[in-house]
Structure formats: structure tokens, C-alpha cells
C-alpha positions in Angstrom: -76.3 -111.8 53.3 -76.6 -113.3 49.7 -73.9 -114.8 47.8 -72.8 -112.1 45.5 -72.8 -112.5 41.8 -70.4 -111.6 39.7 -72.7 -110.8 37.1 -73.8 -107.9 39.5 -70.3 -106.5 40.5 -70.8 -105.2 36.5 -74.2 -104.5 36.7 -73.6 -102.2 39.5 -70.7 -100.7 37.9 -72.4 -100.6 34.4 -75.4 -99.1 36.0 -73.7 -96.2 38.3 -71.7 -95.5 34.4 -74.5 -95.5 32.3 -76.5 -93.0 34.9 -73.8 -90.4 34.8 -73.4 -90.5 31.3 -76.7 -89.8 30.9 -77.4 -87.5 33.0 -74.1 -85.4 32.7 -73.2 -85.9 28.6 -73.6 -83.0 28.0 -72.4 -81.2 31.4 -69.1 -83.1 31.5 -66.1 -84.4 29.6 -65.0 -87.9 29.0 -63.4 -89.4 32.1 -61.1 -91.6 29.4 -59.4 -89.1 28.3 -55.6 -88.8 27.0 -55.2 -85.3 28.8 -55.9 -87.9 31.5 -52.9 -89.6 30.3 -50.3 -87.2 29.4 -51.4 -85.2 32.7 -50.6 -88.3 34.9 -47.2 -89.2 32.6 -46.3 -85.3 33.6 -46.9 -85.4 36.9 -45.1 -89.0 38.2 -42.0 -89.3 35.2 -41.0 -86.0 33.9 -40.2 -84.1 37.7 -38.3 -87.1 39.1 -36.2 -87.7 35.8 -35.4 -83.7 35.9 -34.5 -83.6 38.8 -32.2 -87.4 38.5 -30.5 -85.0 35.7 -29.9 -82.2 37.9 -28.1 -84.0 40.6 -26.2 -85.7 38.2 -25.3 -82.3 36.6 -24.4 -80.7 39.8 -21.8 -83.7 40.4 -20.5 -84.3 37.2 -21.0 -80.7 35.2 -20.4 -78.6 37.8 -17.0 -77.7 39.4 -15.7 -80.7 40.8 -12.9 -81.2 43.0 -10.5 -84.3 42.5 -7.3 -85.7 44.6 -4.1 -84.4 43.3 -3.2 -86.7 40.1 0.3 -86.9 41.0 2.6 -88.6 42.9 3.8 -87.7 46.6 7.1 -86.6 47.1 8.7 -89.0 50.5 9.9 -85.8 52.4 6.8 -84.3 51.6 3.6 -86.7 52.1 0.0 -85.5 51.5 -1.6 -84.7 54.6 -5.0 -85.5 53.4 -6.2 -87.1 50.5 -10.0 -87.2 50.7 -11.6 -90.9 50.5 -12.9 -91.9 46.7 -15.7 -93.3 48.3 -17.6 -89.5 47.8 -17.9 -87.0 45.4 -16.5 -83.0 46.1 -18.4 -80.6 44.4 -18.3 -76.7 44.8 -21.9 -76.5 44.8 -23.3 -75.3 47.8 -24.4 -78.2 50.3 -27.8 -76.2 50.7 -28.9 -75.8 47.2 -27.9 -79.7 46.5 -29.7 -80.6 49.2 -32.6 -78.2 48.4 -32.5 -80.7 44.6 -32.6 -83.9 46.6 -35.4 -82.8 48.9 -37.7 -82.5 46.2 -37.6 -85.8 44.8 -39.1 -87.2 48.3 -41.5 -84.3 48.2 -42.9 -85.2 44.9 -42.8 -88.8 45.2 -45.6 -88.8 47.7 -48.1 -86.9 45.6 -47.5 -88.9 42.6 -49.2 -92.0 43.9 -52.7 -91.2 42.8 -51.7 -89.9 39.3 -49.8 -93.1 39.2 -52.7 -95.7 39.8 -54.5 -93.3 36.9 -52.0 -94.8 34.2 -52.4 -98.3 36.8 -56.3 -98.2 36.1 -56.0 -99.1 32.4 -54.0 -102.4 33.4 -56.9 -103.2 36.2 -59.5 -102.2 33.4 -57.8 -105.4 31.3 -57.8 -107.6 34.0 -61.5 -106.9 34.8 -62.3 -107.7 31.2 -60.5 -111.1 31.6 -62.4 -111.9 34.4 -65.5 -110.7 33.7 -65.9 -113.4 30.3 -66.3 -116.2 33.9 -69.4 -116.1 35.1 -69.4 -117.1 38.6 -72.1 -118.7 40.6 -71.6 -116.5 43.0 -68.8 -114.7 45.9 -68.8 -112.1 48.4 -66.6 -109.6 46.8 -65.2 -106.0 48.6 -65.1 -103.1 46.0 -64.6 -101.2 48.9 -61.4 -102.3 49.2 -60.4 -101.4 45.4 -62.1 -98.0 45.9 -59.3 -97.3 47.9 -57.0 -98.6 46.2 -57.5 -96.6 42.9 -57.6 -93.6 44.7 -53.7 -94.4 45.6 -54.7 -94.6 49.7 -52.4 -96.1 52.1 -55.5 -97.4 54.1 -56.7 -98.9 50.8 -53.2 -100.8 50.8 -52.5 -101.8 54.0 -56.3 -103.4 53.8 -55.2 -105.2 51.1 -52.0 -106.4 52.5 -53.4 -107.8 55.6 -57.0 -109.5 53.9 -54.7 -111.3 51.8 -53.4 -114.1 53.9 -57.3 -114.5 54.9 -58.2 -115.6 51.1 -56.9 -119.2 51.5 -60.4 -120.9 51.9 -61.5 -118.7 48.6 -63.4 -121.1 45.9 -62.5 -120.3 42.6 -65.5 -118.2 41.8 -64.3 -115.7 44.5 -60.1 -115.8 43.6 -61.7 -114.9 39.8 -62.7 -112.2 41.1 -60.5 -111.0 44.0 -57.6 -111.6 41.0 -58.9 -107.7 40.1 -58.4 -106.5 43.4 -54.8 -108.1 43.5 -53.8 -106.7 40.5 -55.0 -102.8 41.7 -53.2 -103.8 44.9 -50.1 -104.6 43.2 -50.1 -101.6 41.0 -50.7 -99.8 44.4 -47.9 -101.3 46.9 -45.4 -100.9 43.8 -46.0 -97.0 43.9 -46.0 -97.1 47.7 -43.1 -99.0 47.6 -40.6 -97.1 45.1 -41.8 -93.7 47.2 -40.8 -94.9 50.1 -37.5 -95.5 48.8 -37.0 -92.0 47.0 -38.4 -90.6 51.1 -35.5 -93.3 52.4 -32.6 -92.3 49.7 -33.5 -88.4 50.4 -32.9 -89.0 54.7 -29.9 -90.8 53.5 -28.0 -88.1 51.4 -29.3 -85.3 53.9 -27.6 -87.4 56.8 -24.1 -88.0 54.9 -23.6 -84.6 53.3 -21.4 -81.8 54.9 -19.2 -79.4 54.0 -15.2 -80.4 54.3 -12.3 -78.4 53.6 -10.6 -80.1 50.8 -6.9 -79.5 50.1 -4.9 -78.8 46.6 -1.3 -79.5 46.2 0.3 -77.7 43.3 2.6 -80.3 41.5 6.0 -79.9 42.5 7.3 -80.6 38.8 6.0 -78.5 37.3 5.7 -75.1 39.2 4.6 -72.1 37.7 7.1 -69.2 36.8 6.2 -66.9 39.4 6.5 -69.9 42.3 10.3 -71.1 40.9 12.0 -69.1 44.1 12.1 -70.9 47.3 10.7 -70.0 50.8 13.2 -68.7 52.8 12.2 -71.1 55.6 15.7 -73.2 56.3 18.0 -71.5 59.2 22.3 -72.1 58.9 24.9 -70.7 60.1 26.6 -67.5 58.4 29.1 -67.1 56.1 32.3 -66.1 58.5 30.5 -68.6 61.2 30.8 -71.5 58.1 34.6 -70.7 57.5 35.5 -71.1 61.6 33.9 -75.0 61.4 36.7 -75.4 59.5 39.6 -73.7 60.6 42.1 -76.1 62.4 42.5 -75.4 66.1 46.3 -74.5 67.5 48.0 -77.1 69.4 47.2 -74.3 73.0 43.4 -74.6 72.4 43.3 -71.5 75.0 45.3 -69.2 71.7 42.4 -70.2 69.7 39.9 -67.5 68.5 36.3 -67.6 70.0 33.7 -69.3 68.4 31.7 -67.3 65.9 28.7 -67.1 68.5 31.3 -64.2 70.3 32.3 -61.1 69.6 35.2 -59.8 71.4 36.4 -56.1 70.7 38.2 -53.6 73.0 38.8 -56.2 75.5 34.7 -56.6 75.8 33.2 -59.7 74.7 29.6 -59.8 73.6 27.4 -62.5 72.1 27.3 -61.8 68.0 24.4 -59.7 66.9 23.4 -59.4 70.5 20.2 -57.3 69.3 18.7 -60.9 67.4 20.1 -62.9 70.5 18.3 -60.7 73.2 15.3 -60.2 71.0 14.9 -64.0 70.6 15.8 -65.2 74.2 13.6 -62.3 75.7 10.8 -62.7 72.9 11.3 -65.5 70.8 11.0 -68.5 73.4 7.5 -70.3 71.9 5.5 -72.5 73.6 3.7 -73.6 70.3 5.0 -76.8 68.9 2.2 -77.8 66.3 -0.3 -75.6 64.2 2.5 -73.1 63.4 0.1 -71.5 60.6 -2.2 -70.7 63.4 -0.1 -68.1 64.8 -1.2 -64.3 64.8 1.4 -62.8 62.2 0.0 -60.1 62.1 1.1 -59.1 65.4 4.2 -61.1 65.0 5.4 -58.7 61.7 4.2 -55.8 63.7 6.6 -56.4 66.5 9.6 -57.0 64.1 9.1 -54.1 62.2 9.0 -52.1 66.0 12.3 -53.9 66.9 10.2 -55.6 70.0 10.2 -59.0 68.5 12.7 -61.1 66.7 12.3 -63.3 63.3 13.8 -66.5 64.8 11.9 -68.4 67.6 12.7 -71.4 69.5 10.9 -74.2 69.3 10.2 -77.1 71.4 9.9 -80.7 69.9 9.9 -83.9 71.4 10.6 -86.5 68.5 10.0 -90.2 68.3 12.9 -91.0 71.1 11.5 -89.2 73.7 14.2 -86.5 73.0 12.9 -83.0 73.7 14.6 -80.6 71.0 14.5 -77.2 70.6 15.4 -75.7 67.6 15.8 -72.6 65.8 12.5 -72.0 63.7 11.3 -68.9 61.4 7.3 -68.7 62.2 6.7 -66.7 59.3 7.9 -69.5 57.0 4.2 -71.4 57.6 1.9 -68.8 57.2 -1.5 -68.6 55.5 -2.9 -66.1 53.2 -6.7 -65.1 52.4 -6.4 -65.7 48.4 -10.3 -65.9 47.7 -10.3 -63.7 45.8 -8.2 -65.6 43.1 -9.6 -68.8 44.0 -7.1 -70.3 46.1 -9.6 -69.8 49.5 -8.8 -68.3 52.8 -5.6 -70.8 53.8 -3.0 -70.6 50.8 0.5 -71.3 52.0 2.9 -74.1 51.7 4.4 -77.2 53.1 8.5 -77.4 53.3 11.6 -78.9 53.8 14.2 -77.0 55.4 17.2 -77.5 57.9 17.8 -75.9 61.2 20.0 -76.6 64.3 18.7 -78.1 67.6 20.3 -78.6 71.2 19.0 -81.5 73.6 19.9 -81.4 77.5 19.5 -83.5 79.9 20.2 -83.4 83.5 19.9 -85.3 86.8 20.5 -84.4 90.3 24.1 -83.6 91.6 22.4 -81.7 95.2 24.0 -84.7 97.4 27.6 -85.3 94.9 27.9 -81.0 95.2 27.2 -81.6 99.0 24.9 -78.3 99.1 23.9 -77.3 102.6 22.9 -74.2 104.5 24.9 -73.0 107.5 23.0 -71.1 110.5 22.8 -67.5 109.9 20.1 -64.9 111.4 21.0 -62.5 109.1 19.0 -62.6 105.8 22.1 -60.3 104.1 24.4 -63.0 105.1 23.1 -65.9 103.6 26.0 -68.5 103.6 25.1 -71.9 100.9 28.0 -73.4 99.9 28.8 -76.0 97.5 31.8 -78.5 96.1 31.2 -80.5 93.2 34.7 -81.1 92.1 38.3 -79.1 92.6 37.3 -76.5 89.8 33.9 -75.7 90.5 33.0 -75.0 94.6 31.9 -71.7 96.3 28.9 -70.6 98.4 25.4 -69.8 96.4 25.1 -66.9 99.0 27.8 -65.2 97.5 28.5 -63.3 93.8 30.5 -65.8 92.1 33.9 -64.5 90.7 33.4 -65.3 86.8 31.0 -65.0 84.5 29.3 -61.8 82.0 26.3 -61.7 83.9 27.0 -62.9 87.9 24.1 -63.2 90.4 23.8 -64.6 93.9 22.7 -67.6 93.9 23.5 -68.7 90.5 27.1 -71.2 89.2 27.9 -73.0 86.2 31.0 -74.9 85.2 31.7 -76.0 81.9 33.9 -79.7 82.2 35.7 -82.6 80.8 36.4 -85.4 82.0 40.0 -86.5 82.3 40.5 -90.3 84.0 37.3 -89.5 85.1 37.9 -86.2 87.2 36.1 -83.1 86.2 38.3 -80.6 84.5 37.2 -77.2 83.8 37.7 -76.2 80.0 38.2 -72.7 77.9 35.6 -71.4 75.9 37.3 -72.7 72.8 37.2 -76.4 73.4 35.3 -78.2 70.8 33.0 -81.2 71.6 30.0 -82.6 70.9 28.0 -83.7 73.7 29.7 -81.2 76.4 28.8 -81.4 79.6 28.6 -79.1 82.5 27.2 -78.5 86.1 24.7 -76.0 87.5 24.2 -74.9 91.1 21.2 -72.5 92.4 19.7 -70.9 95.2 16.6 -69.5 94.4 14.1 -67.2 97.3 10.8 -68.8 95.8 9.4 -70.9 98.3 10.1 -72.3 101.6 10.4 -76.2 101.6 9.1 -76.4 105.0 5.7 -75.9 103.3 6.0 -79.2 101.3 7.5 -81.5 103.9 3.8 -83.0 104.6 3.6 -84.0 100.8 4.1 -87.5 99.9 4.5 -89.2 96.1 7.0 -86.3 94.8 8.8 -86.9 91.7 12.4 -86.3 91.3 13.2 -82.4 92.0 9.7 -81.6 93.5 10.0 -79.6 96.6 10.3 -81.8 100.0 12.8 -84.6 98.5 16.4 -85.0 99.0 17.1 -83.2 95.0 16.2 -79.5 96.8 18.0 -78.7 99.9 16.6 -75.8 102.3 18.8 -72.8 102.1 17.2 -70.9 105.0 15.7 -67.7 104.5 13.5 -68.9 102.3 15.9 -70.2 99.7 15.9 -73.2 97.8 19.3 -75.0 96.9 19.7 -78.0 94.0 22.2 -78.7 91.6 22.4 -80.5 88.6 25.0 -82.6 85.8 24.0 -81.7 82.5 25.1 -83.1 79.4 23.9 -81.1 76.2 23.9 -82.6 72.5 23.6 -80.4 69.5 21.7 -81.7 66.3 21.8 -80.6 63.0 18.0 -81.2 61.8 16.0 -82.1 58.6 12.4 -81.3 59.4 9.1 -80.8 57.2 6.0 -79.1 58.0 3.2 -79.7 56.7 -0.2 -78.0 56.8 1.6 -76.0 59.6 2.8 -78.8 61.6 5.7 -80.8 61.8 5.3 -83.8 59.7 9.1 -86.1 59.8 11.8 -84.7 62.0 15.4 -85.9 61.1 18.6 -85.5 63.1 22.0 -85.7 62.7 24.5 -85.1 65.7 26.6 -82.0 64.6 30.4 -81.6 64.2 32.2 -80.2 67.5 33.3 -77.6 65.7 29.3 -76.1 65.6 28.7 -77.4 68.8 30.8 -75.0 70.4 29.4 -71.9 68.8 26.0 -73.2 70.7 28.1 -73.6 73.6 29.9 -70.8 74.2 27.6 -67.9 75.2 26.4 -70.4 77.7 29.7 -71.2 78.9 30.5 -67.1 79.3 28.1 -66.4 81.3 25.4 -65.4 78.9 21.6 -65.5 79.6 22.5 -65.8 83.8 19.4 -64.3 84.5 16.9 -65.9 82.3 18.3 -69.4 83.6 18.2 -68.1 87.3 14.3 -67.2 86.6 13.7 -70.3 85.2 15.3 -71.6 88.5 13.0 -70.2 90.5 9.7 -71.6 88.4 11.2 -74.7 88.2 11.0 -75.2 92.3 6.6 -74.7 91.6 6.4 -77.4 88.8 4.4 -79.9 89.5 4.2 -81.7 86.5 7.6 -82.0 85.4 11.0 -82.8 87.3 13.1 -79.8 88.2 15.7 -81.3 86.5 13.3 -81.8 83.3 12.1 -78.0 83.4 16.0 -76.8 84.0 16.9 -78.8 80.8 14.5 -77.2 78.7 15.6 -74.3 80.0 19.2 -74.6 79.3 18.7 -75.7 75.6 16.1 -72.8 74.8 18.7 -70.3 76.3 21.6 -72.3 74.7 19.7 -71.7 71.1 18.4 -68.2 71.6 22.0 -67.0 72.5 23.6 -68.3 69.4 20.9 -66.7 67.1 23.0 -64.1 66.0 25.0 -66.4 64.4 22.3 -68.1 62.2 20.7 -66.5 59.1 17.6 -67.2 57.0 18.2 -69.8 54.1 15.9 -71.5 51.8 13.8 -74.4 51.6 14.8 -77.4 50.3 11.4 -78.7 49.0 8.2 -76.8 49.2 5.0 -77.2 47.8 2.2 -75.0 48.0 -1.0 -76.0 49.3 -4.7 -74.5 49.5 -8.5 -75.1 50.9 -11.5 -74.6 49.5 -15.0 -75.6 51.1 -16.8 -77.7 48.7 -19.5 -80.0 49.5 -18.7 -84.1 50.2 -21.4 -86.6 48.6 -21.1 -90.0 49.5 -21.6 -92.3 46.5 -23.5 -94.9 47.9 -26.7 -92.9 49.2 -26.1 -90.2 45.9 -26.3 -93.2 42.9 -29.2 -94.9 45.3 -31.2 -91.5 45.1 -31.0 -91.0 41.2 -31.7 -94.8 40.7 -34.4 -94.9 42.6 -36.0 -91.7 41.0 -35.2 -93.0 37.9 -36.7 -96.3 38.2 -40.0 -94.6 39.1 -39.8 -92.4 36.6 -39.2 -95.4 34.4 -41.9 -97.2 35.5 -44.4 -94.3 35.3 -43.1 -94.1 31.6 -43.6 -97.9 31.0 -47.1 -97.5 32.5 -47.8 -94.6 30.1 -46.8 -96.6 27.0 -49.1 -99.6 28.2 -52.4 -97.0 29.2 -52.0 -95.8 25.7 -51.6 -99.2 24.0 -54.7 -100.4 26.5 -56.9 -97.2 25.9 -57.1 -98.2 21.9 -58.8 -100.7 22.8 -62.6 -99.5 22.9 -63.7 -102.3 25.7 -60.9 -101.3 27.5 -61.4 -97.7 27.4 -65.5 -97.9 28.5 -63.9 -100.5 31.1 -61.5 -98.2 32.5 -64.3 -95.1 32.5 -66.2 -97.6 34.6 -64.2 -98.3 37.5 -62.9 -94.1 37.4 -66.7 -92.4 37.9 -66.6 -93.6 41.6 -63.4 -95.1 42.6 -60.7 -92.7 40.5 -58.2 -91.4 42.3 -58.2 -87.9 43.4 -56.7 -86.2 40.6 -59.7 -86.6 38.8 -62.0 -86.0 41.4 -60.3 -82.3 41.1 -61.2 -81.8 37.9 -64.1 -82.7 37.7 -65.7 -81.7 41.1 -68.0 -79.3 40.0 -69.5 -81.6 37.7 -69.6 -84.5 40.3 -71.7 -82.0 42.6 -74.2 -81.7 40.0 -74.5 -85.4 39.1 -75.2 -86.1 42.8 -77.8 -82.9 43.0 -79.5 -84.1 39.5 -79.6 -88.1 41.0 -81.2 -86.9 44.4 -84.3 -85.7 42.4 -84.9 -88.7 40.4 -86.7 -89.6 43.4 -85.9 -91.5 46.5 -87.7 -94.8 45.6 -85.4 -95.3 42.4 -82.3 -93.9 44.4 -82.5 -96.4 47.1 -83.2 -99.4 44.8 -80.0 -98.6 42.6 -78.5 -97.8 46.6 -79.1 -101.1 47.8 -77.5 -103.2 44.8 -74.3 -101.0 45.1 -73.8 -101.1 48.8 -74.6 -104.9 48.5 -71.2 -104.5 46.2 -69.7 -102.2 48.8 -69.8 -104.4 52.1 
């Protein structure tokens, strides 16, 4: 092939030009054109800058949701503050996201329209050059062809012929300086699209929808909120005036503890209706997510009489200690206030006080010296038992004392005097008091465990559970029990800090005493016989439990409703989460394009006054424009191309040759 001219890179063009304007003067408009311009400006600035201003609106103009501006209270923490690393609006994650997905959308058809304002600057360039008049260099045009018309094949091309122009003379880099400049023009559009496609992904991967929480500011609540939760659970009034009251010297002429009620010679537990409703109703298994309860059926059953207000609660705190505590369910629940734009979990987060009871008991089977004796008879089952001078008898037998007596079931209430067991009256007043327990429960035969191995403490086939025969299962335990006065908070239903006190003697006995009656026999004596099946916990550890949620429920007739100490109130609204960093990288990014496509405006228009420039620029767009112009001009393209075919072929393959000469 010939060294290629320069001179005939702008022949060619000049040539190709001049025939369509002759031919199609009159058929067509001006390919220079500023509707050309403005179109193009349109098309790459003004959509990305609207919609920049839109997703800034939608953050900053729309309903936005900030962390509380106050201060925490220490009994009463925040349970979530949401990181300030995002923004929470309430517009809907769909619709924002909807906004953001359009920016990448457009961005890739802005490309061409973009190299339109580009091909002013290239026109320039190709001025500059063309005042050299090289010898001679093999030039591609090919190459800019596709890169005006804003292709990524005409890019890439670009990108990887560069590092092959190091052996270039000067005559060829004069005029490969054209191509480099449409090529920049090019991978600077590519470029900034890619990062508006990029920054899109980005926002669509990080925003969700989270449930963010309101605190109302504790000080400065609202009229209607000034009362307090009823939430707190004390003792009565008369039960507040016994803790008080000095015993008699002859503790056994003292009255019984509040927790009784003795008339007629018949001694009951007080408000036995609230005691048995709890113990048979109230004994909860929940310990955490209290607002998660079904109230509904909850309030249904109280109003019925079938259920009671109080439950008990279980809690193991921070020592290990498993409490359980008088708790009022209703105190954490959530309303539906949508409608006043609160959202669907409006309640509150407390302080309050309550009273708890902790047991804890080992194994006394051996000290009590349980133990069967032979009998074929299953009606005359003889288990008998001595753990100290006051409390011994036989488990097969109907003890002697006691509200409620059972086979099979003992307890003795003690002190201990130069450490021998004494039995003590109801009335004694200490705080731990201790006590023993013997059982013999017809659950399971122990025989059917005895090929076990790896049994914890109190598990059937060890020496804390003795074989009673027919069927029976004998064990006995020491307890000592502790009563607590607590502090607790709950916060978005849960408990949050849980603060105890060990109570005067004086209130431990009214805990006591039902117990120590007889009270709640045979919900102990079931508990007995589950306990035997546990696998998971110690008899001993399940009996404990049992004992303290009995001990609690007993005494709940003696407790009313109080209020809270601290309470806020709390809501949840859905609002959408928008990270900063991906949010502020999308807008910049569209801005900067949109920028850019307005800088390139301002310098086509400053360019395009120049007439050289102008022709220049009509030049290089009549066969290597990018597609937007091809669209509106297509119908007059097809007839330049019909009109050229009947010049004749001789002429059309002489003008042919020179251009494809350009062209390879």
C-alpha cells in the first residue's frame, strides 16, 4: 500500500462533504446545526441534573427521620439508635430506587449525543493539524468512525492500538493526535457512565427498609401522657402496715403474715381467687419479648375470670441467679397507632419495682435416709424417711399436717439452732429461710434408666432418686429460698437492667407462709413428678424453680398494681435506610457528567462561531456522526446514497478507492 498523505485524509473528507451538499442542498438541513446542540445539551445534562435534584429532595425535603436529639435517661437507655453513617427517609425504598435506576439507564444512551458536543473540539484539533503538511502516514479513520459514533468497539480499538504507536514518525503522531483527542472525548463518556451504572448497583445493594424507633422526650411529656403506667407491683396497704408491726416476745401469739387469712378457725391464702388464678394460669414461660404476647387473648381471659393480671416470670440475671418475679404482662404492650402516625408498635419502656424469690436446692436423699421396704401390695406402699427429729414419716402415708396433704408429698420449714434443724411457726421472720422437701412420685420406674451412664445430679439411675417400688420414685432435697425486692426496666418489651435488693424478713415471710401451710401441695407434687423426666436440667434445679414460682404465685393476693417509676414511650415507623457513601457517590457522579456535558456545550457553541470550525465539524459528521444524527436525518441519507449510485459506477469507484484508501 502507499504511504498516505495527509493532504488526502481532507481531500477525501472535503470531497464525500462537498458531494452531499450538492446533491442534497436542497433535500436536507445543515448537519451544523444548533438544534444539534441544544438537542445533545438536553439529552446528556438536563435528565441526570433532574434527577441529582430529585434524590437530593427525596432525602433532604421529604420526611426525614432523625435520632432522638436528647439525652438518655441511665435507667432507661436507648435500645437502638440507628448509625449516622445513612440517611432515614419515609419515602418508599421502591420509588427511591425507581429515581436512582434511571440515572444508569440514561447514562448509557447519552454517549453518542455526547461525542456530538465532543465533535466540535475534534473539529479544532483537526484544523490545528491539518495547517502540517505531512509527507506522508498510514492513517485509520476507521478507527475515528467509531469513535464519533460513541461505540465501545470504537474505544476499546483505540485503547489497545495505542501502546502500538511508539515507532510513529512525526508525520503520522500529527495526525493520529486527532484520533486521540476523539478517543479521549470517547473513554471520558464511557468512563463517567460506567460510574453512574457502578454508583446505581451500589445504592440498590445497600438500601432496605428498617424499623426505626422514636423516643418521646421524657421532659417534656405531653399533657395527656403526664399519668404513669401502672406497671410496678407492691405490696398492699394492710400488708405495708404488718412489715412494720413489732413481733411479741412468743412469736407463736403473733398474727399471720398478710399473705393469710384466717377466719372461723379456717385459714386461707389472701385473695385466694388472684393466688389460684395466677399459680394455675399465670406461671409464664416467656422471659424476653413481653410485647409479643397475645393480649388479646390474655384481656379476654381476665375479663372471663379464667386468667389472672399478674404472672410469674422467670429471670436468670448476671449471677447465674434464676428469679422469678411477680410481673403485669399487660404493662409492655403494643398498640396499632397508624392511623395517627405513631405505626403499628406504640408502647413504652419503664421502670417499675416488683418482688422476686430465688431457691436453691441440693440433694438430702442419702442425709433423709429414704428407702423402700418390701411390700406386694401396691395399697400398702411403705417409704419412709428421717431427716432430722422434727421432720420423719413414710412417703407412702398421708402426712399429718398441712392444708392440702397427699401421699407422697412432705415439707418442713426449719432453723437452725447449734446447728440442729428446728421446726419453726408460720410467724417466724427471716430472710433466707430454709426448708426440706421429700417426694415419692409414680412416674417412672428407675429400673429403666439403670443402663444409662453420664447422668447429672437428680437424673433417674443416680444415688439423688431412690426406687420406691411400685413404680415410685423417692428424693429429697434442702432448700434455702431468698426473697428480693427488684428494680427492673423493660425496654422494647424485654428486660433491659435488673436490680436486686434482698428484702426485709418481715416481707419475706408473707412469701413464705402459704408455702410453709401447706399451700400449692399439688402443683409442687406435679412438678415432682416432671421433674423425674428432665433431662436437661437437675431435679433439684427443676424442683427450685418450682418452689419459687409457687412461692410467688401464692402470695399474689397480697400484691397490687402500682406505677411506674420512669417510662417513656416509644414507637416504629418503616422508613427507608440510605447509606451515605454510595447516595453522595451517585449524585456526584451524575452531576459531574452533567457538568461536563454542560462545559462541552459552552465550548461547541464558542467553537461553532467559528466558520472553519463549523464546515470542519460538518465534515467529519456526514459519515462518521454518531447515531443521533443518523436518526434524523435517515431518510435523507437514503436518498443521497440512491442519487450517488446513478452518477455512474466509473466516478463512484474512483471517489470509492481514495476513501477506502483512508478507511484501511
Amino acid at each position: 500500500m502507499e504511504p498516505f498523505k495527509l493532504s488526502s485524509l481532507w481531500q477525501a473528507i472535503d470531497f464525500t462533504a462537498n458531494r452531499y451538499s450538492t446533491t442534497e442542498k436542497s433535500k436536507s438541513p445543515r448537519l451544523s446545526r444548533k438544534r444539534d446542540i441544544f438537542l445533545a445539551f438536553v439529552i446528556v445534562s438536563l435528565p441526570l441534573l433532574a434527577i441529582s435534584v430529585l434524590l437530593l429532595a427525596f432525602v433532604f425535603l421529604s420526611d426525614r427521620e432523625k435520632p432522638a436529639n436528647y439525652q438518655e435517661t441511665p435507667n432507661l437507655p436507648f435500645f437502638f439508635l440507628p448509625p449516622l453513617d445513612a440517611f432515614y427517609t419515609r419515602v418508599p425504598p421502591g420509588s427511591f430506587l425507581l429515581l436512582a435506576s434511571w440515572a444508569s439507564n440514561i447514562a448509557e444512551f447519552v454517549v453518542a449525543p455526547f461525542m456530538v458536543l465532543f465533535s466540535y473540539a475534534v473539529a479544532h484539533e483537526s484544523l490545528r493539524q491539518s495547517f502540517i503538511d505531512p509527507k506522508g502516514s498510514p492513517a485509520r479513520p476507521l478507527i475515528l468512525r467509531q469513535i464519533m459514533r460513541g461505540t465501545y468497539v470504537g474505544m476499546w480499538d483505540w485503547i489497545r492500538q495505542k501502546p502500538r504507536r511508539s515507532d510513529r514518525n512525526q508525520e503520522r503522531a500529527l495526525l493520529l493526535r486527532v484520533v486521540d483527542v476523539a478517543g479521549l472525548g470517547l473513554f471520558t463518556a464511557s468512563l463517567l457512565t460506567v460510574l453512574v451504572v457502578v454508583g446505581d448497583n451500589w445504592l440498590h445493594a445497600t438500601t432496605i427498609t428498617v424499623q426505626f424507633t422514636h423516643y418521646e422526650n421524657l421532659t417534656n411529656p405531653t399533657t395527656e401522657r403526664e399519668l404513669m403506667q401502672l406497671a410496678s407491683i407492691s405490696l398492699s396497704d394492710p400488708c405495708e402496715k404488718t412489715i412494720t408491726a413489732a413481733l411479741p416476745q412468743n412469736i407463736s401469739s403473733a398474727p399471720l403474715p398478710c399473705s393469710l387469712n384466717k377466719t372461723n378457725w379456717f385459714t386461707n391464702v389472701a385473695n385466694p381467687e388472684t393466688a389460684y388464678l395466677t399459680l394455675g394460669t399465670g406461671i409464664s414461660q416467656v422471659s424476653s419479648s413481653f410485647n409479643g404476647l397475645n393480649f388479646t387473648s390474655l384481656d379476654d381471659a381476665e375479663d372471663e375470670g379464667t386468667g389472672s393480671s399478674f404472672q410469674v416470670v422467670t429471670y436468670v440475671n448476671r449471677d447465674g441467679l434464676s428469679h422469678s418475679l411477680l410481673f403485669y404482662p399487660d404493662a409492655a404492650a403494643e398498640y396499632d397507632f397508624t392511623d395517627y402516625g405513631f405505626g403499628p408498635h406504640y408502647g413504652i419502656d419503664y421502670l417499675a419495682n416488683s418482688t422476686s424469690m430465688v431457691t436453691q436446692c441440693t440433694f438430702a436423699t442419702e442425709e433423709c435416709n429414704i428407702h423402700s421396704t418390701d411390700s406386694s401390695n401396691e395399697n400398702n406402699i411403705s417409704i419412709p424417711f428421717h431427716c432430722y427429729n422434727d421432720f420423719y414419716g413414710d412417703l407412702g402415708r398421708t402426712p399429718f399436717t398441712g392444708h392440702e396433704r397427699a401421699q407422697g408429698w412432705n415439707m418442713s420449714f426449719y432453723q437452725s439452732v447449734s446447728g440442729t434443724p428446728l421446726n419453726i411457726p408460720v410467724q417466724t421472720q427471716s430472710n433466707p429461710f430454709h426448708f426440706y422437701a421429700a417426694a415419692a412420685v409414680n412416674s417412672i420406674s428407675i429400673g429403666e434408666f439403670e443402663v444409662q451412664s453420664n447422668l447429672t445430679e437428680g437424673s433417674p439411675g443416680n444415688e439423688s432418686l431412690v426406687d420406691g417400688g411400685s413404680g415410685f420414685t423417692a428424693f429429697a432435697l434442702s432448700c434455702e429460698a431468698t426473697i428480693y425486692d427488684v428494680t427492673f426496666s423493660i425496654i422494647n418489651g424485654s428486660f433491659s437492667d435488673f436490680n436486686t435488693t434482698k428484702s426485709s424478713p418481715q416481707k419475706a415471710s408473707i412469701i413464705q407462709a402459704p408455702l410453709q401451710v401447706g399451700f400449692g401441695l399439688y402443683h409442687l407434687y406435679q412438678s415432682a413428678s416432671l421433674a423425674v423426666l428432665a433431662t436437661n436440667e437437675s431435679v433439684s434445679d427443676t424442683m427450685a424453680k418450682a418452689f419459687s414460682q409457687t412461692g410467688m404465685a401464692l402470695a399474689s393476693g397480697a400484691f397490687i398494681l402500682d406505677n411506674t417509676t420512669e417510662q417513656r414511650y416509644r414507637w416504629q415507623v418503616s422508613v427507608t435506610k440510605v447509606p451515605k457513601a454510595p447516595f453522595f457517590y451517585l449524585v456526584s457522579v451524575c452531576l459531574v457528567y452533567s457538568v461536563f456535558g454542560i462545559m462541552m456545550t459552552i465550548l461547541a457553541v464558542c467553537l461553532r462561531r467559528r466558520p472553519e470550525v463549523k464546515d470542519q465539524q460538518a465534515r467529519l459528521m456526514v459519515e462518521w456522526g454518531p447515531e443521533l444524527l443518523e436518526m434524523d436525518h435517515d431518510r435523507h441519507r437514503e436518498e443521497k446514497r440512491n442519487e450517488v449510485k446513478r452518477e455512474g459506477e466509473a466516478d463512484s469507484r474512483d471517489s470509492s478507492g481514495d476513501v477506502m484508501e483512508v478507511f484501511e
